[in-house]
N, C-alpha and C positions, 0 to 999 in steps of 0.2 A: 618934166612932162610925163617921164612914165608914170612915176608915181600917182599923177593924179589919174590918168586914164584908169590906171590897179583902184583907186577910191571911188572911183564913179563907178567902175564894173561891178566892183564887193557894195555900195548903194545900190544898183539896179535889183542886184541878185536879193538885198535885203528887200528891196520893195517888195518883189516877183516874190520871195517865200511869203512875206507878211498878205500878199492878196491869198497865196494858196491856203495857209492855215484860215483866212476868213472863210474861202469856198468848203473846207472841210471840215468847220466848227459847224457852217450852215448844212450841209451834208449828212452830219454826224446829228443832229439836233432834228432831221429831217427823219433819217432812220429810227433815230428813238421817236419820235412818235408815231410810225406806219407799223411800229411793232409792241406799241402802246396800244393803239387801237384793235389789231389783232388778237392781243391778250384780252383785250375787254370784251369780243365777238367772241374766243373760245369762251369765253366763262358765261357772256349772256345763252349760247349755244347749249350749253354743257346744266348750264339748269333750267332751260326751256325740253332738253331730254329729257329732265327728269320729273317733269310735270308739276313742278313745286311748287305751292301757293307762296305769298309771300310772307304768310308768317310762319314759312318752313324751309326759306329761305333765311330767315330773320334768327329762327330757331337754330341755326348750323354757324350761320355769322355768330352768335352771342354764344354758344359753347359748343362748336365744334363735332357738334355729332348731327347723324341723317336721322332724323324722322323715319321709321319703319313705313308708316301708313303712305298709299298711296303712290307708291314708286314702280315702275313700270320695271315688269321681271325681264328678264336679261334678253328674252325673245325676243319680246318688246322693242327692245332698244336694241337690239341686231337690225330690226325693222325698220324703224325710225334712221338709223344712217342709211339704208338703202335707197327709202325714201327720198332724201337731200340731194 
């Protein structure tokens, strides 16, 4: 008789962890995307600062460098986070 209460305790315990890792795969799944989204608002942020049309946008995505023209001098953009 003990034995089996030891096998149904070590069952329980198994169920009770296998619910926990479901709550924190869901959790964990939940996090990465509240900071998936976050990443996506800094960067829609980060070049609505910078006044960039989109094919200067387009220009920086395909080889990695800023377009001189057009960019708001560093005043500017002290200004602009105030602004926010």
């Amino acid at each position: 008789m003990m034995a089996k209460n030891k096998i149904e305790r070590i069952e329980w315990e198994i169920e009770k962890t296998r619910k926990k890792i479901v709550e924190y795969q869901d959790k964990l799944k939940n996090l990465e995307e509240q900071k998936t989204e976050l990443e996506n608002l800094e960067i829609v942020q980060m070049v609505r600062a910078l006044h960039m049309t989109p094919e200067q946008l387009n220009a920086i995505l395909s080889n990695g460098t800023i377009p001189q023209k057009n960019l708001p001098t560093e005043y500017e953009q002290e200004e602009q986070q105030y602004e926010e």
